[in-house]
DRENPA-3360 file (N, C-alpha, C; in nm, 2 decimals, always signed):
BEGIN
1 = XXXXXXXX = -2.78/-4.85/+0.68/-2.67/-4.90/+0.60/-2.56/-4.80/+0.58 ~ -2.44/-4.81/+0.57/-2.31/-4.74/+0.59/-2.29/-4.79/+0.42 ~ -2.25/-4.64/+0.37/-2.17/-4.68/+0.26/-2.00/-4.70/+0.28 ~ -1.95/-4.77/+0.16/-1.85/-4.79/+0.21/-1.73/-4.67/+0.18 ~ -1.58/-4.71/+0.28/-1.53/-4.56/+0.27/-1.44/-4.51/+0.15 ~ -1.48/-4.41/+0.16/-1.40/-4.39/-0.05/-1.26/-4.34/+0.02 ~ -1.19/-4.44/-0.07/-1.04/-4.37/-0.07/-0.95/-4.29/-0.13 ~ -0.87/-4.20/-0.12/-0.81/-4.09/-0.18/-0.72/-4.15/-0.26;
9 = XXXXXXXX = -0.62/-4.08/-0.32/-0.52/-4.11/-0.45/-0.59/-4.22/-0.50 ~ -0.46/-4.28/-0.56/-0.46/-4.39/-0.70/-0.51/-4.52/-0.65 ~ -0.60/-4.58/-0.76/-0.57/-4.70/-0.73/-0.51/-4.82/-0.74 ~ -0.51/-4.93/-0.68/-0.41/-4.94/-0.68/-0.45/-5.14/-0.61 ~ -0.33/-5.18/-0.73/-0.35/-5.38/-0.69/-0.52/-5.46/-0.75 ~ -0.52/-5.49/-0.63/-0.69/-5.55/-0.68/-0.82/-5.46/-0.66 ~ -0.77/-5.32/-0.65/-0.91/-5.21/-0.63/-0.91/-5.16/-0.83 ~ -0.80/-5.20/-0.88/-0.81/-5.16/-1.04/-0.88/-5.28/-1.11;
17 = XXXXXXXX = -1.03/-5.23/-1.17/-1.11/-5.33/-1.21/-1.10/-5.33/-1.31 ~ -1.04/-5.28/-1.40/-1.02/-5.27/-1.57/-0.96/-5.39/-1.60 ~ -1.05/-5.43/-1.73/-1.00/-5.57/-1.78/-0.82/-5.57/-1.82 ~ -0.80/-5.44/-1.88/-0.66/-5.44/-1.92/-0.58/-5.29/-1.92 ~ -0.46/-5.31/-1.89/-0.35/-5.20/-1.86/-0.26/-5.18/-1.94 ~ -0.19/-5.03/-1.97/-0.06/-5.03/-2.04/+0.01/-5.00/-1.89 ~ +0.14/-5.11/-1.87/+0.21/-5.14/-1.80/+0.35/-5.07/-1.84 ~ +0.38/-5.01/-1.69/+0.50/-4.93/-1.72/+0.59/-4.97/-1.57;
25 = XXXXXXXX = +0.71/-5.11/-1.61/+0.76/-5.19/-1.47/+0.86/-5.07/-1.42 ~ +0.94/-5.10/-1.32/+0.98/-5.03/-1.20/+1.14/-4.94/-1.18 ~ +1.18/-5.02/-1.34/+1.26/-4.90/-1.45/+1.23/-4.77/-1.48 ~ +1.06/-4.79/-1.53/+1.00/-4.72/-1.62/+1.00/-4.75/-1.78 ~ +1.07/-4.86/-1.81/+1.03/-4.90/-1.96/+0.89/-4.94/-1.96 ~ +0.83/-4.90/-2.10/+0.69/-4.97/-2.11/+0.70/-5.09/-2.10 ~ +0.62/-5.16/-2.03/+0.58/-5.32/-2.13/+0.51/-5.32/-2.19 ~ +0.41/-5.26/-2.22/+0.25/-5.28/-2.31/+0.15/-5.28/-2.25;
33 = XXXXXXXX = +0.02/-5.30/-2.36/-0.08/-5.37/-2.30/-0.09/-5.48/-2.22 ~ -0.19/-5.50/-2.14/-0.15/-5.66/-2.11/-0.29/-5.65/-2.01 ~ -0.34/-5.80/-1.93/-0.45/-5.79/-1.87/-0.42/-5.74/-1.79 ~ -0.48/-5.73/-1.67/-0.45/-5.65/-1.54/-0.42/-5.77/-1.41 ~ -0.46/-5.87/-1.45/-0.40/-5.98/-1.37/-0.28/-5.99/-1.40 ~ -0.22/-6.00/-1.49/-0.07/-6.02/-1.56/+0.01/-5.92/-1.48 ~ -0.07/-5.82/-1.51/+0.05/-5.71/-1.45/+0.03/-5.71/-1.30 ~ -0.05/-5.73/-1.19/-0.04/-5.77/-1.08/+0.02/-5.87/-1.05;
41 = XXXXXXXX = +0.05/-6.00/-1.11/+0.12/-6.10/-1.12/+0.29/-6.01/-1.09 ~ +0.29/-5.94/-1.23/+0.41/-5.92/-1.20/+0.48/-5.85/-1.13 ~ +0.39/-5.70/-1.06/+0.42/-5.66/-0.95/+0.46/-5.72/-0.81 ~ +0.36/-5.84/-0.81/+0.42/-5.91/-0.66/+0.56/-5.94/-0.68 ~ +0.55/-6.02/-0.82/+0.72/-6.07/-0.87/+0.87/-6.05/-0.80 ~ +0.81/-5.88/-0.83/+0.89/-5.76/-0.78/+0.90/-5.76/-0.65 ~ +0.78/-5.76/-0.56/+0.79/-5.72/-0.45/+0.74/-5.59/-0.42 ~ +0.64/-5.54/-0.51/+0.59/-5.37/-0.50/+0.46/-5.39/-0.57;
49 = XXXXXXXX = +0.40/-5.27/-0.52/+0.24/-5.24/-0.58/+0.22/-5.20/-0.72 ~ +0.12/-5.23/-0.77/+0.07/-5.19/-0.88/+0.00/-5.03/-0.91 ~ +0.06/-4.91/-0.92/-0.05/-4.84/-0.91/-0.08/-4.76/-1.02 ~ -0.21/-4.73/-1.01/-0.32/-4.67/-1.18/-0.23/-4.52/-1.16 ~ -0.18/-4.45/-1.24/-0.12/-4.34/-1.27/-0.18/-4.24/-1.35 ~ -0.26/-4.29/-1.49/-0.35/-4.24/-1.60/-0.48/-4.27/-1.58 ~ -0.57/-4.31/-1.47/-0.72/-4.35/-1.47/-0.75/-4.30/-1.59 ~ -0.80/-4.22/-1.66/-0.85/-4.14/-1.74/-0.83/-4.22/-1.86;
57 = XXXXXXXX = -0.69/-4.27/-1.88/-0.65/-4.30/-2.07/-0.71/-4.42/-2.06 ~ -0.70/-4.45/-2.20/-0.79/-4.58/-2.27/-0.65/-4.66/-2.34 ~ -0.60/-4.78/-2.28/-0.63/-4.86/-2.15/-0.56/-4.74/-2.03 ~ -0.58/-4.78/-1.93/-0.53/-4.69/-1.85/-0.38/-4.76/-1.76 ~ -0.28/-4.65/-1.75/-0.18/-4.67/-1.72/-0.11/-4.69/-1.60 ~ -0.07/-4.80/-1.58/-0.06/-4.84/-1.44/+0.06/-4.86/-1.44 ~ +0.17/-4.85/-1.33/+0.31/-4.86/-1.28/+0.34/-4.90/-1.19 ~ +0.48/-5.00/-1.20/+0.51/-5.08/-1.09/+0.61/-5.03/-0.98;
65 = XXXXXXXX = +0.54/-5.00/-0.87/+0.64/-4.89/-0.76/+0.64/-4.89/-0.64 ~ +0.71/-4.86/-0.54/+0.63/-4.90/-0.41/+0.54/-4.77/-0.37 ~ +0.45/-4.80/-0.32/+0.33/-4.68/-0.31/+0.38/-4.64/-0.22 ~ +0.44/-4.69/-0.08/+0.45/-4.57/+0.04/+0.55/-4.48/-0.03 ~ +0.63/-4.49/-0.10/+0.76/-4.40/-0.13/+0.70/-4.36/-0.21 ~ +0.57/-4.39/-0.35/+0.50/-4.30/-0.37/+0.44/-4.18/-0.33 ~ +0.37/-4.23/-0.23/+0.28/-4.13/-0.16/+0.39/-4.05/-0.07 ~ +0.48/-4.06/+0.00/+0.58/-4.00/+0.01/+0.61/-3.87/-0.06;
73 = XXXXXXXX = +0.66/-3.94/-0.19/+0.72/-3.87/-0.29/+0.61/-3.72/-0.33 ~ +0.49/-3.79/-0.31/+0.40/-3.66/-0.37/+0.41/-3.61/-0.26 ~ +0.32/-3.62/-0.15/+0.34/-3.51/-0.04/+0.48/-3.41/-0.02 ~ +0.61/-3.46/-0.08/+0.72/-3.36/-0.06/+0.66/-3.28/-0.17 ~ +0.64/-3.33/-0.29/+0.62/-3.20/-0.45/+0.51/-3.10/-0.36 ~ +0.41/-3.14/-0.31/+0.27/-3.03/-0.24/+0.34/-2.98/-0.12 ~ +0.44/-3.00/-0.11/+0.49/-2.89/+0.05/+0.57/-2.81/-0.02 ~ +0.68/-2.90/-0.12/+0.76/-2.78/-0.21/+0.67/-2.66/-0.29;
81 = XXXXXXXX = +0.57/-2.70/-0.37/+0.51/-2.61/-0.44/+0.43/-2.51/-0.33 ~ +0.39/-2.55/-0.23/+0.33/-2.42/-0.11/+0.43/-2.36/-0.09 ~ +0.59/-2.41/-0.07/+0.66/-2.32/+0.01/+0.68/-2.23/-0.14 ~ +0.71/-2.23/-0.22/+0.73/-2.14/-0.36/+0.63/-2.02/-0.40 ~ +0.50/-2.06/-0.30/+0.40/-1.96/-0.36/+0.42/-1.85/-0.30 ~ +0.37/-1.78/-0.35/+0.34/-1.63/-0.32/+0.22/-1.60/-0.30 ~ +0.17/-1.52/-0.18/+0.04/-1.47/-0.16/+0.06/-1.33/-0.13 ~ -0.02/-1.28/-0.27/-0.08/-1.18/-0.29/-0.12/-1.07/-0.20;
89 = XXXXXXXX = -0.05/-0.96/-0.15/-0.17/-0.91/-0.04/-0.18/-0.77/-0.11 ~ -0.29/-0.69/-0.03/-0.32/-0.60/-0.09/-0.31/-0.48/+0.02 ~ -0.22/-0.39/+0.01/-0.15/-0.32/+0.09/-0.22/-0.13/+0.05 ~ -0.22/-0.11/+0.17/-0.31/+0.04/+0.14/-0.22/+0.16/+0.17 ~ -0.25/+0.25/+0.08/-0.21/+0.36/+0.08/-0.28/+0.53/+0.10 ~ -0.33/+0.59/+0.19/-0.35/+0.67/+0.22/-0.31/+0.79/+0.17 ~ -0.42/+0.89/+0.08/-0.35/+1.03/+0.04/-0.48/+1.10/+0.11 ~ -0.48/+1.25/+0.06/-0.53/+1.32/+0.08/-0.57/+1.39/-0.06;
97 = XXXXXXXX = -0.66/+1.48/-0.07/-0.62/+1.57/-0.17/-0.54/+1.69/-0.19 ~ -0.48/+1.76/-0.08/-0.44/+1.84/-0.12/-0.26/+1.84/-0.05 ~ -0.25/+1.73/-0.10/-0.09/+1.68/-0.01/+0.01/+1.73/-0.09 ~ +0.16/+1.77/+0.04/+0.28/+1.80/+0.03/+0.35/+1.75/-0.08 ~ +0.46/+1.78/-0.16/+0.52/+1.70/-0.26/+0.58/+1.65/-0.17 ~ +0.65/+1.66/-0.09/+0.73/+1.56/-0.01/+0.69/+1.43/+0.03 ~ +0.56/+1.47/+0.13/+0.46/+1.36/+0.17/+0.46/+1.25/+0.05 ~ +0.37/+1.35/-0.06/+0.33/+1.25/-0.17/+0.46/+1.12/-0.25;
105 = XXXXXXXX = +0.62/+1.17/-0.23/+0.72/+1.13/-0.26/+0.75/+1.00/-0.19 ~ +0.72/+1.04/-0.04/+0.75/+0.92/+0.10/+0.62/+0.81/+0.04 ~ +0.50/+0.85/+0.02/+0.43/+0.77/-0.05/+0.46/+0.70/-0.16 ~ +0.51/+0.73/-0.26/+0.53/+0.70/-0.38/+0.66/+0.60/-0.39 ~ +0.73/+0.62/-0.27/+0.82/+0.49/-0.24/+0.81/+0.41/-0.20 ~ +0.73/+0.41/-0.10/+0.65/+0.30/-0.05/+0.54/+0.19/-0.18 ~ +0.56/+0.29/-0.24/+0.39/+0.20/-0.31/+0.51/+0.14/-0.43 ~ +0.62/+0.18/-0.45/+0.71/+0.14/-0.56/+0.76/+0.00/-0.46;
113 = XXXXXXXX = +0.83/+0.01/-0.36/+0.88/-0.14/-0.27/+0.75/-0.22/-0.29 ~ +0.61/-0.19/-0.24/+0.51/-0.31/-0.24/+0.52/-0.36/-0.36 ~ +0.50/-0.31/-0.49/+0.55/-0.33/-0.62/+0.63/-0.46/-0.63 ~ +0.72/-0.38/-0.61/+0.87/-0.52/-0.64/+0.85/-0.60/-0.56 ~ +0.76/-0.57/-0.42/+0.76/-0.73/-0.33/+0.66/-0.79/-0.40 ~ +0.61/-0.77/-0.51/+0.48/-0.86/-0.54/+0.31/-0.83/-0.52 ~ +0.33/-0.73/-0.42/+0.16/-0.65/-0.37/+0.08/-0.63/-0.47 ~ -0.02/-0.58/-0.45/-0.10/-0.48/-0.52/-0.13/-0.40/-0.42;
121 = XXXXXXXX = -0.17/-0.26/-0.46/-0.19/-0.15/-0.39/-0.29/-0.07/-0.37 ~ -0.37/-0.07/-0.28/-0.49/+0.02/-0.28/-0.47/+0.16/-0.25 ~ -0.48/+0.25/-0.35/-0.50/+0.38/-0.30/-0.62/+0.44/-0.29 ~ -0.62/+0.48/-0.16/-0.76/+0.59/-0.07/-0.72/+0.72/-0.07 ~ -0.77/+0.75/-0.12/-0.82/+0.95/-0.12/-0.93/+0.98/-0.04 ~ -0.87/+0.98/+0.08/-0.95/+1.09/+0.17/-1.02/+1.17/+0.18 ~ -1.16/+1.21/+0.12/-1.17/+1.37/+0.18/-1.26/+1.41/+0.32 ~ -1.19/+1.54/+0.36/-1.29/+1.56/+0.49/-1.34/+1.72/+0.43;
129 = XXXXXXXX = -1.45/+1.73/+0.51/-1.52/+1.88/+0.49/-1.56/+1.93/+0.36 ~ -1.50/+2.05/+0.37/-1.52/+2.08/+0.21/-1.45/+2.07/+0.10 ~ -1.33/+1.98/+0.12/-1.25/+1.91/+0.03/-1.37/+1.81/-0.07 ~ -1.46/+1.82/-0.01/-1.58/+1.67/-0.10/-1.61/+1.83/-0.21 ~ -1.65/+1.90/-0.20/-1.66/+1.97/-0.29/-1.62/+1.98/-0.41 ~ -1.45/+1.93/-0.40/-1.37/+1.90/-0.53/-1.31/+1.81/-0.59 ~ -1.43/+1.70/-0.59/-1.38/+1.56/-0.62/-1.25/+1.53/-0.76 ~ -1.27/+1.68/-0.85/-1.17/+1.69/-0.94/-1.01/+1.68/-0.90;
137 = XXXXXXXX = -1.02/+1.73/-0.75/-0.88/+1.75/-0.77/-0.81/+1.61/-0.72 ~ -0.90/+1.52/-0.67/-0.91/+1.42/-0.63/-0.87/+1.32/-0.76 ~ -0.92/+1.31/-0.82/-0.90/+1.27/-0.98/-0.78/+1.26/-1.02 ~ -0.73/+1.41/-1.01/-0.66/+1.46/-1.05/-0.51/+1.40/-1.00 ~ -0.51/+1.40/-0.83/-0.44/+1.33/-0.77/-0.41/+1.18/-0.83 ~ -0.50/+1.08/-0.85/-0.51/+0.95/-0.86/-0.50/+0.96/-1.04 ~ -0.49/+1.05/-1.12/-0.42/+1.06/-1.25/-0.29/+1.02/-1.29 ~ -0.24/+1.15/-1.16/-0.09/+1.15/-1.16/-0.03/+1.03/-1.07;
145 = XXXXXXXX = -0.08/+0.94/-1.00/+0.03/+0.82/-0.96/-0.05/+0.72/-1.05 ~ -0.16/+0.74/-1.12/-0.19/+0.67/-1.22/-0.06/+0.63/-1.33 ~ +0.00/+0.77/-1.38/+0.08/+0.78/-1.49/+0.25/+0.76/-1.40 ~ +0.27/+0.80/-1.35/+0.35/+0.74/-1.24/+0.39/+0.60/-1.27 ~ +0.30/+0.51/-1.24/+0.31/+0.42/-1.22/+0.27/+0.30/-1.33 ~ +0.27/+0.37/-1.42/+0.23/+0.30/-1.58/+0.35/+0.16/-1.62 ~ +0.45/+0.25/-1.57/+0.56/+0.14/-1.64/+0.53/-0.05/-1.55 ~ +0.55/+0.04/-1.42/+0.57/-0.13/-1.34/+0.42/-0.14/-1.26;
153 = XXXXXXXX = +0.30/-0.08/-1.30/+0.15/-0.12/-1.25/+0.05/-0.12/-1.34 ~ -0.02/-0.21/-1.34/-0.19/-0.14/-1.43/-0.24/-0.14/-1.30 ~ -0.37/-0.10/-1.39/-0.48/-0.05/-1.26/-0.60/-0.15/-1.27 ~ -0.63/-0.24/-1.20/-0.70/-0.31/-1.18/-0.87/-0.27/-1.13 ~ -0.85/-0.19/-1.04/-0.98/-0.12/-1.03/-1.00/+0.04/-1.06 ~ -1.04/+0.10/-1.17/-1.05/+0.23/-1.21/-1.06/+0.33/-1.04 ~ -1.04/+0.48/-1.07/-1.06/+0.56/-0.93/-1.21/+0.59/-0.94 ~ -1.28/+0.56/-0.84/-1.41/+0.61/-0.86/-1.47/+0.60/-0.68;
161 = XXXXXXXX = -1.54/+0.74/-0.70/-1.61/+0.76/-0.52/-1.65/+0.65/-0.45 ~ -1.61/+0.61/-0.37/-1.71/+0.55/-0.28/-1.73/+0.59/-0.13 ~ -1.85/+0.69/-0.12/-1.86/+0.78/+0.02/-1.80/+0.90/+0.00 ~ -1.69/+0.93/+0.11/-1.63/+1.05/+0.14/-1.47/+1.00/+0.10 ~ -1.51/+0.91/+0.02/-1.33/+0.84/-0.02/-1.32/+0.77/-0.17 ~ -1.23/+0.80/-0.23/-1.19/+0.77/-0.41/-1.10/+0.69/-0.38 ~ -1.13/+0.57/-0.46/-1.04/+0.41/-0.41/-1.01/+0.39/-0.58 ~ -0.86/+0.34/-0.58/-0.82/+0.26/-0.70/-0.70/+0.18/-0.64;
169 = XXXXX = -0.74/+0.05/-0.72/-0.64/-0.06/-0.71/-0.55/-0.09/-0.83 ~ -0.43/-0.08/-0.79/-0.32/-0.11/-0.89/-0.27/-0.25/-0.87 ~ -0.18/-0.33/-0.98/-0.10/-0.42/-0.94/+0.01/-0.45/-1.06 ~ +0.14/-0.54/-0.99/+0.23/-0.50/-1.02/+0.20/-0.57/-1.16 ~ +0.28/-0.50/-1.29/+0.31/-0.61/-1.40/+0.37/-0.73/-1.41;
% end
């Protein structure tokens, strides 16, 4: 036995089984309460579908509209609101511990533009050899673009070892 197939969005005409509706015609003035046959009545009247808009409220609210230009109408709102979003990426930054002021400068520009584009920023501290010996200065490093960067970042993930490398993630305010 096949169950039968469930339909997406609203419902809508003779699939709304509730004894009674607050009816909202194709103006948008209320009419009121009223049975649900009444208000199907008057939808055909019209020439357009009945559709449930409030499932949820007590009675629940149904509106007289044509559904393809409905359904229409929503699919444009869900393509507008995708094209608006913004996605997050998380963009990496490479130091060392015992780096150039220059270097560290060409960096610190870079991590200021991901900023304003919206990023968040991972910074990696590198160490090789006996650099692991002085995980302090390491710290130390990721202090100072810590404070740096106070005004337009928090820090989302503290600096702490993992391996041969000190990771903290910032993101913008």
């Amino acid at each position: 036995m096949q169950a039968p197939p469930v339909k997406d969005g609203p419902r809508m005409n003779e699939d709304i089984r509730v004894p009674r509706v607050l009816l909202i015609d194709q103006n948008g003035e209320k009419q009121g309460v009223m049975p649900t046959s009444a208000a199907i009545e008057a939808a055909e009247e019209a020439g357009l579908d009945l559709v449930e808009i409030v499932p949820n409220a007590d009675p629940p609210v149904c509106k007289i509209l044509d559904y393809g230009k409905f359904k229409f109408q929503e699919q444009k709102k869900k393509n507008e609101a995708r094209k608006r979003q913004k996605v997050v990426e998380i963009k990496e930054i490479k130091l060392r511990p015992n780096i150039d002021i220059h270097d560290y400068e060409v960096k610190a520009r870079s991590m200021h533009r991901f900023f304003e584009e919206g990023d968040k920023v991972k910074v990696t501290l590198r160490f090789r050899g006996r650099e692991l010996a002085h995980p302090e200065l390491g710290m130390k490093l990721l202090q100072k673009v810590k404070a740096e960067f106070e005004p337009i970042a928090k820090v989302e993930y503290e600096p702490r070892m993992e391996g041969r490398q000190m990771i903290m993630i910032l993101a913008p305010r």
